[in-house]
C-alpha positions, 0 to 999 in steps of 0.5 A, spaced: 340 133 544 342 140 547 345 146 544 352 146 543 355 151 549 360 156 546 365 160 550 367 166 545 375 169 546 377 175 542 379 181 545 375 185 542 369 188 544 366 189 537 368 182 536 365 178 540 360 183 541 359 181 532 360 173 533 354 172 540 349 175 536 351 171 529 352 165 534 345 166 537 340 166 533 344 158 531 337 154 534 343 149 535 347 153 539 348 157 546 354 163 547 355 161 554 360 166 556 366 171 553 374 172 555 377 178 553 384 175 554 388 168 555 387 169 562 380 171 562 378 165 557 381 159 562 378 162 568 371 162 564 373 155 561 373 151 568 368 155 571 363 154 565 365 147 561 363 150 554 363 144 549 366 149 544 372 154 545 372 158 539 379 163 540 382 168 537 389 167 537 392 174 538 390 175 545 393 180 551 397 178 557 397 170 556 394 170 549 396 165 543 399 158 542 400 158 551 393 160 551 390 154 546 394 150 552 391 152 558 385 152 555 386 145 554 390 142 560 383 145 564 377 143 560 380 136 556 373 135 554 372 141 550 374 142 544 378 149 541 376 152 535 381 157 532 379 164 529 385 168 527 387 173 522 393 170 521 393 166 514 401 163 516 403 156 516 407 157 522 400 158 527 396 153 524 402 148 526 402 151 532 395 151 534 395 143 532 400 141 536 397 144 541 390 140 540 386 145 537 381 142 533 379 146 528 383 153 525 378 159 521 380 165 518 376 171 520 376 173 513 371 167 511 364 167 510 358 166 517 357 160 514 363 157 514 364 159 521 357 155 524 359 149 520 366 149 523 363 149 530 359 144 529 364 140 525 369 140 531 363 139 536 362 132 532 368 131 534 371 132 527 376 137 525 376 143 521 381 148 517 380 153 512 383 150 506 389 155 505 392 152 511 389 145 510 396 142 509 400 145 514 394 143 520 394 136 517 401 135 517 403 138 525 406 134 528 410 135 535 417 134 532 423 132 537 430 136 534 436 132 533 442 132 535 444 137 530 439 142 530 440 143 538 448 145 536 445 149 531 439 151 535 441 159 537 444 160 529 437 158 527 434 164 530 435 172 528 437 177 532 431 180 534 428 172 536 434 171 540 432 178 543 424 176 544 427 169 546 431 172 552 426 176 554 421 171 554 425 167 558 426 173 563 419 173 565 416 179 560 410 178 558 408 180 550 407 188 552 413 188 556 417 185 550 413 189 545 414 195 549 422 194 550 424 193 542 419 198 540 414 193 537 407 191 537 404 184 542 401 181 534 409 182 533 411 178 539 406 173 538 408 173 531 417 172 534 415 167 539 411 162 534 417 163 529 421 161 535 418 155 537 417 152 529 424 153 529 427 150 535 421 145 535 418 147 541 412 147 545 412 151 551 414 157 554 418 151 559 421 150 553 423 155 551 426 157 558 430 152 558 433 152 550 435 160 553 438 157 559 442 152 556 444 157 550 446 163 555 440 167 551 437 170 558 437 177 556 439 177 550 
């Protein structure tokens, strides 16, 4: 049986740089390649065809919950494994809808981390148990007819600011440049946002602005 092909996604050097050394001495697995952002790390994924992603979430450029997508529309047969700081229910929902298989903290031990990859290699899913429940339990809602009334109301101020620039085009350092606010902030609006809407894609999200007349807000 061969090894179990990881392609690593962070963007930090040390990071990745700190995870192929751990991963590489794994006589069961092989670090086929690295992305330092969510472009980088589709672009990897359909030229290298790793079983296993494993995806830091908070990414520059196209990073996050769209990157988990992409990542998935291009290389179905690999399986996503979610290695964040962010210990939020909001995220690991997200990361479910999204097809994630697995979702671990960064604060937990090495032996967690290598045993989650081969658990989602198997096919099996794997979620640190703080977030267990929250994981288990996504599903891609549908909004009724009263919570697309309620839609802009749900959200504050600074989301609708972020939902209109988004809508706009912006990426996550434009948006964080403009509001005077970091990317991991963004980010961190931008999953708020769809959690409270119950959307799943940036389409998504263009469209409810539109509709809403929140271009720009």
């Amino acid at each position: 049986m061969g090894k179990i092909r990881v392609l690593i996604a962070d963007d930090h050097g040390l990071v990745r740089s700190g995870l192929r050394a751990l991963l590489s001495i794994q006589s069961d697995i092989e670090v086929v390649g690295e992305a330092e952002d969510g472009i980088v790390v589709e672009e990897r994924c359909l030229l290298l065809q790793p079983d296993v992603v494993l995806m830091d979430l908070t990414m520059p450029g196209r990073g996050g919950i769209p990157a988990a997508e992409d990542v998935l529309r291009v290389c179905p047969e690999t399986k996503l494994l979610v290695l964040t700081m962010h210990e939020d229910e909001v995220y690991a929902r997200q990361a479910a809808r999204a097809g994630a298989m697995g979702y671990v903290l960064k604060r937990a031990l090495a032996t967690e981390l290598i045993s989650a990859i081969r658990q989602v290699h198997r096919g099996e899913r794997y979620v640190s148990p703080s977030l267990d429940k929250a994981f288990s339990e996504a599903q891609p809602a549908e909004p009724t007819r009263a919570d697309a009334r309620r839609g802009p109301s749900l959200l504050s101020e600074r989301e609708r600011e972020v939902l209109g620039l988004i809508a706009l085009g912006h990426t996550n350092a434009e948006i964080g440049c403009r509001l005077h606010i970091s990317e991991k902030t963004v980010e961190t609006h931008r999953a708020h946002i769809l959690e409270k809407l119950h959307l799943r894609t940036r389409a998504d999200l263009v469209r409810f602005a539109i509709e809403h007349g929140l271009m720009g807000a």
